[in-house]
C-alpha positions in Angstrom: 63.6 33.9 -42.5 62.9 33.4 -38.7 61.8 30.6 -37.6 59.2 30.4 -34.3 59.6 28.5 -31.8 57.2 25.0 -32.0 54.9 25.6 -29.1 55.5 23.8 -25.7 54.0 20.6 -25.2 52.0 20.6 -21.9 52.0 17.1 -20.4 49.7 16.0 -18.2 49.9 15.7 -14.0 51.2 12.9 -12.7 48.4 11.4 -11.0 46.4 11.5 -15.0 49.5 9.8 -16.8 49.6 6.8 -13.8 45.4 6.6 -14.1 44.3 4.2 -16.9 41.9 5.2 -19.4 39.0 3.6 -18.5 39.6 4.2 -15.1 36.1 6.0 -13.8 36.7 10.1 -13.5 35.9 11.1 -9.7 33.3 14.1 -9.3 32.9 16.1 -6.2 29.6 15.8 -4.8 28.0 19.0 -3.9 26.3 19.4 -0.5 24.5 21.5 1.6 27.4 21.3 4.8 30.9 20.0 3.3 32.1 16.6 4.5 35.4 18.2 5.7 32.5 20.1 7.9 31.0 16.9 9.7 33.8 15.4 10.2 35.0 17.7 13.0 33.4 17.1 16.5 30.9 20.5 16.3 29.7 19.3 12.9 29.1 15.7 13.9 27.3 17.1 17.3 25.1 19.8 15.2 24.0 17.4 13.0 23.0 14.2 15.1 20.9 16.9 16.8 19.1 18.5 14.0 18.6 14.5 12.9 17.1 14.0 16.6 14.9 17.0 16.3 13.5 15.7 13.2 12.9 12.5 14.2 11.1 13.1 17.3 8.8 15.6 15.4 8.0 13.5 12.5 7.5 10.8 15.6 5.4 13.3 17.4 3.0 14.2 14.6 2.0 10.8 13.6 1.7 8.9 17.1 0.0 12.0 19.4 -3.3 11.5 17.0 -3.0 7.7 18.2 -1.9 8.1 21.4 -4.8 10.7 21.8 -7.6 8.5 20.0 -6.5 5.2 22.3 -6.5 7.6 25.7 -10.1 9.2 24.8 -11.8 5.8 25.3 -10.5 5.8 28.7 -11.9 8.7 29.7 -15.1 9.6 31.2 -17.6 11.3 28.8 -17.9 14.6 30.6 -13.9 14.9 30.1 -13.3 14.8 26.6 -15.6 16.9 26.0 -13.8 19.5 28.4 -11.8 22.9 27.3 -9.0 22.9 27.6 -8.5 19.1 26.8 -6.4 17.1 29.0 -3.6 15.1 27.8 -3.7 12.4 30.6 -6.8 10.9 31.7 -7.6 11.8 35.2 -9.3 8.4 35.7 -8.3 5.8 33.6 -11.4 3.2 32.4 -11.4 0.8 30.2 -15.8 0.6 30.3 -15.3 3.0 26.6 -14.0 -0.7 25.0 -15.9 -3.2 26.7 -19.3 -1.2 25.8 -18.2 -0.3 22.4 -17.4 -4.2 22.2 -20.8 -5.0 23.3 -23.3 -2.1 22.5 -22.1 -1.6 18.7 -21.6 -5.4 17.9 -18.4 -5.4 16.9 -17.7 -8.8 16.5 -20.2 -9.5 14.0 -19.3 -6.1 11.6 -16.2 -6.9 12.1 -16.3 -10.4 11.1 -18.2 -9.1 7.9 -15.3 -6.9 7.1 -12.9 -9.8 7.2 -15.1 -11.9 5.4 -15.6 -9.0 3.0 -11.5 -8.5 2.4 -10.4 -12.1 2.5 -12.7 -12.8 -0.3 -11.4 -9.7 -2.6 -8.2 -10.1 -1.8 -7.9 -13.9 -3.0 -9.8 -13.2 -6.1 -7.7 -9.9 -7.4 -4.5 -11.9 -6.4 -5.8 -14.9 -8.9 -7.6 -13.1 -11.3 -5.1 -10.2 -11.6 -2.1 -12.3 -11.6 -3.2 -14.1 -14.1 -4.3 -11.1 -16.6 -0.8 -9.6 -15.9 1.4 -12.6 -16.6 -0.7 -13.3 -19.8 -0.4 -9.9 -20.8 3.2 -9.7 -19.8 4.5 -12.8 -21.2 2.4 -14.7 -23.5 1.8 -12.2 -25.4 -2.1 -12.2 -26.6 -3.5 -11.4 -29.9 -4.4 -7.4 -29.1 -3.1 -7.6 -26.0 -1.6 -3.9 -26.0 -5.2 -2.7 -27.0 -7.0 -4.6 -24.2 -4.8 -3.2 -22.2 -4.6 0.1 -23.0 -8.4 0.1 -22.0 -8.0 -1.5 -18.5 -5.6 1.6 -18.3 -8.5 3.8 -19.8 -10.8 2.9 -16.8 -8.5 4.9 -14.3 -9.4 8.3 -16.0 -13.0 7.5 -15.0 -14.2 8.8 -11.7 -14.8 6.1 -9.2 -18.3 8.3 -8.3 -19.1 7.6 -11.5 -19.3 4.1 -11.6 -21.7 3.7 -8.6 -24.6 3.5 -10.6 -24.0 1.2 -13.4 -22.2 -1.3 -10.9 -25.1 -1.2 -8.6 -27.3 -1.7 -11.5 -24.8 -4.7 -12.5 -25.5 -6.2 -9.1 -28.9 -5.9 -8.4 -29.3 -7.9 -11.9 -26.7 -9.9 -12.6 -26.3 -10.3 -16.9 -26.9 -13.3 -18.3 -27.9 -15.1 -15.2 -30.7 -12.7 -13.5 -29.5 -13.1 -10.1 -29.8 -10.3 -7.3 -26.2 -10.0 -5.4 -27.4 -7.5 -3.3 -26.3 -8.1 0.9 -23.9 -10.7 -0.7 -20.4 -10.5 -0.2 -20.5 -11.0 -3.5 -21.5 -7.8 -4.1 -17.9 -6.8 -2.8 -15.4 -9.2 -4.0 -16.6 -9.0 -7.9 -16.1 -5.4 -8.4 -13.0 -5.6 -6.4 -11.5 -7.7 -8.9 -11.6 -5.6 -11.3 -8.9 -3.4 -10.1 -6.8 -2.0 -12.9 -3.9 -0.2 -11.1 -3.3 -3.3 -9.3 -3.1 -5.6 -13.0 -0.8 -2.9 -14.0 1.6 -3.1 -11.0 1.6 -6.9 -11.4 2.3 -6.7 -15.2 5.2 -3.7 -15.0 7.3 -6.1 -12.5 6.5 -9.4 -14.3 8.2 -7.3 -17.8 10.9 -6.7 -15.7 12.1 -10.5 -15.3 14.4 -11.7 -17.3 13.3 -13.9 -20.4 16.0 -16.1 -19.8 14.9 -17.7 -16.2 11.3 -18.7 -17.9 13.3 -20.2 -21.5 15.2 -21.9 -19.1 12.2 -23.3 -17.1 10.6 -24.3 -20.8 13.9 -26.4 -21.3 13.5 -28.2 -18.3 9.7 -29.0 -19.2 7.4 -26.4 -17.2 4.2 -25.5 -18.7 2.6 -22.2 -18.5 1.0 -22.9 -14.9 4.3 -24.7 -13.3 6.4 -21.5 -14.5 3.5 -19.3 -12.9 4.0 -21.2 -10.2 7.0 -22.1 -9.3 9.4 -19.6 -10.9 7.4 -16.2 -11.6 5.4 -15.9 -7.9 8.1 -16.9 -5.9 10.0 -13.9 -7.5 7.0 -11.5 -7.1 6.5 -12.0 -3.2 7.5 -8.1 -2.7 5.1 -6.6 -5.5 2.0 -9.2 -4.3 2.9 -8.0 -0.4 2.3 -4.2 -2.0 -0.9 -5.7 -4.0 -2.2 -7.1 -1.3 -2.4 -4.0 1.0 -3.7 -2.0 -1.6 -6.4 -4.4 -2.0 -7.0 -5.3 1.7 -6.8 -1.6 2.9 -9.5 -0.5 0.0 -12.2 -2.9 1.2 -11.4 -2.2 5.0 -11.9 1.5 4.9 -14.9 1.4 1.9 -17.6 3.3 2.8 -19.8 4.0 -0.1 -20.3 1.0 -2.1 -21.1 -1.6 1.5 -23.9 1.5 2.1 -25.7 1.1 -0.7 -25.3 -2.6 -1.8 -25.8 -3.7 2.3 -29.0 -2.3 3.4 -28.9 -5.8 5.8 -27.6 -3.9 9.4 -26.2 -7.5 10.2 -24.4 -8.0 7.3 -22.7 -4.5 7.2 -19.0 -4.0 7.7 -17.2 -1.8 10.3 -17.0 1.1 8.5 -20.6 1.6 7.3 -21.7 0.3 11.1 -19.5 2.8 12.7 -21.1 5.8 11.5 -25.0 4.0 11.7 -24.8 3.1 15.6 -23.0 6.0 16.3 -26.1 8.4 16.9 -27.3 6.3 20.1 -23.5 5.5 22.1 -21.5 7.5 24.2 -18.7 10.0 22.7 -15.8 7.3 24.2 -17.8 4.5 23.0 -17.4 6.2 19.8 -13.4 6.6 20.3 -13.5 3.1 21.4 -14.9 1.1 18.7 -12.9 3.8 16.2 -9.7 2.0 18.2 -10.7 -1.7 17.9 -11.5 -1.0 14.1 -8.3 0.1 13.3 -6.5 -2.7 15.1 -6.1 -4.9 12.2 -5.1 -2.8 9.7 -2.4 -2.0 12.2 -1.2 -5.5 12.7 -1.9 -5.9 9.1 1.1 -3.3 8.3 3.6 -5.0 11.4 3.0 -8.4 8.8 3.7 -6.9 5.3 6.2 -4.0 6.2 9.0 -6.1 5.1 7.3 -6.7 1.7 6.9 -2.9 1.7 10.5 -2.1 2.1 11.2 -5.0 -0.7 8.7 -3.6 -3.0 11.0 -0.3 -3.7 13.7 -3.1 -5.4 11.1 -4.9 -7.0 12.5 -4.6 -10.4 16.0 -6.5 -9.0 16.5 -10.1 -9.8 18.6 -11.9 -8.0 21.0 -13.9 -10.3 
């Protein structure tokens, strides 16, 4: 009989027998332009400029609308009305803010908006803070049922609420009381916010049980862990809450027209388009610019919290 040959044994390259076996496996990344690529001198060059390009248009298309609503005020009214446009004033004014200051009553609608804001701002930061970490940690009877129908209120229309919440305030349950031109009128639907409760309670699910048992150990209640161990960790997700909630009250329109009938109680927004049938075109622009001021500085204050909110589910340990 012949006998065959035992087949060869194929051993593996050098560089797998010297790696250990739970040593991590290196993949190639696939890319549009190889590394090898950018690394010479032409790559580097070609893409810093196609970065550049990029930049300056994404730039370009978000500041010319600014630049061109803050230069309209400062021209006279025959000229921004002109074809073709200009893009520099030919006689810079500033008379498009100081009567827009004066003639529209800015200051007052202004202060009504802030007032307005302030007041449903703090009350969804208490009220849904609270909801969340008691539907996030201790654990209410039912508590997936309630709040699977705070979630059910976002597939309703906001249109078509109007009416039964301006019923609601014009006749308060229980108590009878009219909350029409009352800030009032603003800050108690505003706390009802379910998007917000549900922001607040997916990030308080995501800290770890340990750091409140150990908070228990040491003899903090309910309250002192709210307090002292959950907020403190939650100052990115509130920064995002808080925009949401400032922003949606500052450019409101709808609800302040109907429940503010009062012209002296209205907020910038719903006074901006009633005095604007008797001003000037750049008085327009003008008080346009001065409204949007805040929320601007508003962003330059909570940007950082912005940026954190992406790693809001990290803890640090």
């Amino acid at each position: 009989m012949t006998q065959t040959a035992p087949p060869p044994v194929q051993r593996p390259p050098a560089a797998l027998a010297q790696r250990p076996a739970d040593a991590p496996v290196e993949r190639s990344v696939r890319t549009l332009v190889s590394p090898l690529a950018l690394a010479r001198r032409r790559g580097k060059a070609t893409y810093w400029a196609v970065f550049t390009l990029v930049t300056v248009l994404f730039a370009f298309a978000f500041l010319f609308p600014v630049y061109w609503m803050v230069t309209g005020a400062m021209k006279p009214p025959e000229e921004v009305v002109r074809t073709p446009p200009t893009l520099v004033p030919e006689q810079w004014r500033v008379t498009g803010y100081t009567d827009a200051w004066d003639l529209m009553r800015l200051p007052t609608h202004l202060w009504n908006t802030v007032v307005q804001a302030t007041g449903a701002w703090v009350l969804q930061i208490v009220f849904c803070t609270a909801a969340a970490y008691a539907l996030s940690k201790l654990k209410p009877a039912f508590g997936t049922v309630i709040l699977g129908g705070i979630l059910a209120t976002l597939m309703v229309p906001v249109q078509a609420l109007v009416v039964p919440k301006y019923l609601t305030i014009a006749d308060l349950p229980l108590i009878h009381v009219n909350l029409l031109n009352d800030p009032l009128a603003i800050w108690l639907p505003a706390v009802a916010n379910a998007f917000n409760l549900y922001l607040l309670k997916r990030f308080f699910d995501q800290i770890p049980r340990d750091v409140l048992e150990a908070a228990e150990i040491d003899g903090a209640g309910r309250l002192r862990t709210l307090w002292s161990i959950v907020l403190p960790l939650s100052r990115p997700v509130l920064g995002v809450v808080s925009i949401f909630a400032l922003v949606a009250v500052w450019q409101d329109f709808l609800w302040p027209l109907m429940v503010f009938s009062d012209t002296d109680k209205q907020p910038i927004s719903v006074a901006l388009v009633q005095l604007s049938q008797n001003v000037p075109l750049t008085v327009l622009i003008g008080a346009m610019v001065i409204a949007s001021i805040p929320m601007v500085l508003m962003f330059l204050v909570f940007q950082r919290h912005i940026i954190a909110g992406i790693s809001a589910g990290s803890t640090k340990g």
